[in-house]
N, C-alpha and C positions, 0 to 999 in steps of 0.2 A: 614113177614106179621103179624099183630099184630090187635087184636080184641079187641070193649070195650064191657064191660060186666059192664051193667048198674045195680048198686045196686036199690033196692025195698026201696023206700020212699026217696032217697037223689038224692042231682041233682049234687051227683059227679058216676062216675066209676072207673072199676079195670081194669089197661092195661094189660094186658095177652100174654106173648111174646114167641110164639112156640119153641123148641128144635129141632134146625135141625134133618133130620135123615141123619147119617153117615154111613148105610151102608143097603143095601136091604135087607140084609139076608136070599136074595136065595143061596149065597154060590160059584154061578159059576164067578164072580167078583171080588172075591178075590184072584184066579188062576194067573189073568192075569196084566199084567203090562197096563195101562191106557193111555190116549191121552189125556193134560191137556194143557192149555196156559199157556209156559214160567214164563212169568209175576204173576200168580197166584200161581206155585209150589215157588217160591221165595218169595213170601209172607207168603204163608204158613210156610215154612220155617222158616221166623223169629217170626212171630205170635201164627203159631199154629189152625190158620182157618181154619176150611173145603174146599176142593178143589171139582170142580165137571167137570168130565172127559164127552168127546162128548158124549158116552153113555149112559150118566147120574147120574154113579155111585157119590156118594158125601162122602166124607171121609178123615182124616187128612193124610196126606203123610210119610211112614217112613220105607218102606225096598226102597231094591236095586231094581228098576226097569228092572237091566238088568240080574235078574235071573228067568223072568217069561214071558210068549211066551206073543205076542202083541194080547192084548181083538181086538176078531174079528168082532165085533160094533164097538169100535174105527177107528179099521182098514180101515171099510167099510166106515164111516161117513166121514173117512180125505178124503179119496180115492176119494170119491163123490164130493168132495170142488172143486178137479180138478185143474190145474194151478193158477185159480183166487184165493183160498185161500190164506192169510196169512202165509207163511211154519215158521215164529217165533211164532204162534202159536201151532203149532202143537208138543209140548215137549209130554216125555212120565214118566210118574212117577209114582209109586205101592204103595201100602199099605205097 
């Protein structure tokens, strides 16, 4: 999302282009390994963009997912999609 920020006497402005936030910094998000769409951890991957898990958490990808128990929002969020979800959505990937 990006704002303009109109200068005082000109009839131009300044674009102003937010910094994502990558990481909540409650601390309990980081325990856990995350529920991410396939397709976005493999972008990230070659990119380097922020990824953002059903829970919401948003952050670039880069331990081993499978040394950390599964965030139980995630959990809950996949769980609730029910059979109609997407399941090649539903990749798991950690900080």
């Amino acid at each position: 999302m990006s704002t303009l920020e109109p200068e005082r006497g000109a009839g131009t402005g300044t674009l102003v282009e937010p910094t994502p936030q990558v990481s909540h910094g409650d601390g309990d998000h980081e325990r856990f390994a995350h529920y991410v769409q396939k397709d976005k951890i493999m972008a990230s991957a070659l990119d380097g963009t922020p990824v953002v898990a059903l829970c919401g958490k948003v952050w670039v990808p880069g331990r081993d997912p499978k040394k950390y128990p599964v965030c139980p929002m995630c959990k809950e969020i996949y769980e609730s999609m029910g059979s109609g979800g997407d399941k090649d959505k539903g990749g798991k990937d950690k900080k």
